[in-house]
C-alpha positions as CSV (number, residue, x, y, z in Angstrom):
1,X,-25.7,-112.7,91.4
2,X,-22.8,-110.9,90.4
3,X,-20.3,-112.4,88.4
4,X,-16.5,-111.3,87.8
5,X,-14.0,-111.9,85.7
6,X,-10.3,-111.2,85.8
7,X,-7.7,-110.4,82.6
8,X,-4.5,-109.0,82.0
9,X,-2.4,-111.8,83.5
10,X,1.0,-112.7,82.1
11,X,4.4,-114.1,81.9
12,X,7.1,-111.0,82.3
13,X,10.0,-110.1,83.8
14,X,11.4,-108.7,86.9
15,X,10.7,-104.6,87.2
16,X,8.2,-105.1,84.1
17,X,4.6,-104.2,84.7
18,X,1.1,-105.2,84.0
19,X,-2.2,-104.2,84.5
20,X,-5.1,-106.2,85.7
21,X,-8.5,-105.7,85.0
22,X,-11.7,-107.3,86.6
23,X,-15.1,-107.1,84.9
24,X,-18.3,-107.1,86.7
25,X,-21.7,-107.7,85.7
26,X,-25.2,-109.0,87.4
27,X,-25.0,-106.3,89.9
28,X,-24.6,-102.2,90.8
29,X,-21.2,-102.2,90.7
30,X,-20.9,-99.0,92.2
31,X,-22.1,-100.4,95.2
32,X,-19.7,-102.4,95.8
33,X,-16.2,-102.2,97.6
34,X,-13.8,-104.4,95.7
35,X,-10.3,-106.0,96.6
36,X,-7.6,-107.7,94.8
37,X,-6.3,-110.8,96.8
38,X,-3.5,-113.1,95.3
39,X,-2.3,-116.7,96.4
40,X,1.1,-118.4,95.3
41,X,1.5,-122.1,95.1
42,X,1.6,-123.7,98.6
43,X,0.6,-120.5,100.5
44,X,-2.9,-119.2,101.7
45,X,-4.6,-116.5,99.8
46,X,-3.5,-112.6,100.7
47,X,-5.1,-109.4,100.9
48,X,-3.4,-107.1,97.5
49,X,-5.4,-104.2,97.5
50,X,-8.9,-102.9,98.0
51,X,-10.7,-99.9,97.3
52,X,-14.2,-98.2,98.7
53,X,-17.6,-98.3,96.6
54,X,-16.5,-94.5,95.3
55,X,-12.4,-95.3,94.5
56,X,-11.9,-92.6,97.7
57,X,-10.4,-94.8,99.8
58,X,-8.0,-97.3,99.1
59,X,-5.7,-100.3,101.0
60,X,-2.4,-101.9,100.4
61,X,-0.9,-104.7,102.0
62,X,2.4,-103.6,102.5
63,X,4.2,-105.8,100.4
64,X,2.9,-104.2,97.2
65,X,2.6,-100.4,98.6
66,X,4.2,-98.1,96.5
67,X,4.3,-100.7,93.3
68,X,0.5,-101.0,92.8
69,X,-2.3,-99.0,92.3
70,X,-6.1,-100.1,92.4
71,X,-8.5,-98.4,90.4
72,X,-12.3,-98.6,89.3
73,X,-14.5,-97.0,86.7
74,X,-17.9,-97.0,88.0
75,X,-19.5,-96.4,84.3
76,X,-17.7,-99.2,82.8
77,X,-18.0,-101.5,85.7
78,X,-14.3,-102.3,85.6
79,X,-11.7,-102.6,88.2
80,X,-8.1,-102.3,87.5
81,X,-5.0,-103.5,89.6
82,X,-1.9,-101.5,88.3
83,X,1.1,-103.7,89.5
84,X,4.8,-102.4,88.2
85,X,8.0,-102.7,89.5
86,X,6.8,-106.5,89.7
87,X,9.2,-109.1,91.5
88,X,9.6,-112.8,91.4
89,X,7.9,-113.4,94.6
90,X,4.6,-111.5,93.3
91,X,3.9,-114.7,91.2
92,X,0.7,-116.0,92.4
93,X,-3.2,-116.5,90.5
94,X,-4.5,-112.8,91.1
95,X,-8.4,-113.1,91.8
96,X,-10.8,-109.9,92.1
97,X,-13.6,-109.7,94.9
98,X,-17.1,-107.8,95.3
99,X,-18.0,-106.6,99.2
100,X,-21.6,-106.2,98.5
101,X,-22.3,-105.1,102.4
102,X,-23.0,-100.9,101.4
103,X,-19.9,-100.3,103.5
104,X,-17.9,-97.3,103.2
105,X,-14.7,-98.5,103.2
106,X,-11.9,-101.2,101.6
107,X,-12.2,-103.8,103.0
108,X,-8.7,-106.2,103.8
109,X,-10.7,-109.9,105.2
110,X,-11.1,-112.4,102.5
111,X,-14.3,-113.1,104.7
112,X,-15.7,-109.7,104.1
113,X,-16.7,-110.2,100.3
114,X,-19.4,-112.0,98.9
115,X,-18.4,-112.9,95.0
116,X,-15.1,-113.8,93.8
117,X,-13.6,-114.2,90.5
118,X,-11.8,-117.2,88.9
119,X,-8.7,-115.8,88.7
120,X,-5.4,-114.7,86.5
121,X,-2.0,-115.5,87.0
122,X,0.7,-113.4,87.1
123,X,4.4,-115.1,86.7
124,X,7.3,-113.2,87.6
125,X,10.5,-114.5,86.2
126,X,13.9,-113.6,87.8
């Protein structure tokens, strides 16, 4: 069983930044491809970001290309969404997620991973 659990959520401004962590535990994390999805109040969850089992490959939806970066350290078992430039309409609760398939790459379908994380939110004032 692998259990996750996201930090580094806030309340900032327009253009600040933040940086989201996810800690992982009960499992090989380097195993693992990981993504970051998001959902807003009254929409359906979306795909962020993902990244393969070695950090070689990475995704971005485009919304957040070019503003966020996804990271991992395999030793400390930690992933890390990077999100600047941020903008009202990337308020939403920020969850991590664990692909636990042996895949090589990152994953974008919420219905590819296997363990998901509670969540942190991330508010965006204008």
């Amino acid at each position: 069983q692998v259990q996750l659990v996201e930090s580094g959520g806030g309340l900032v401004q327009a253009g600040d930044s933040l940086r989201l962590s996810c800690a992982a535990s009960g499992g090989t994390f380097s195993n693992y491809a990981m993504g970051w999805f998001r959902q807003a109040s009254g929409k359906e969850r979306e795909f962020v970001a993902a990244i393969s089992r070695s950090g070689g490959t990475t995704g971005y939806a485009d919304s957040v290309k070019g503003r966020f970066t996804n990271s991992r350290d395999n030793a400390k078992n930690t992933l890390y969404l990077q999100l600047n430039i941020l903008k009202p309409e990337d308020t939403a609760v920020y969850y991590c997620a664990a692909d636990c398939s042996y895949g090589q790459g990152a994953p974008r379908r919420s219905y590819d991973y296997d363990y998901w994380g509670r969540g942190t939110q991330v508010t965006v004032s204008s």
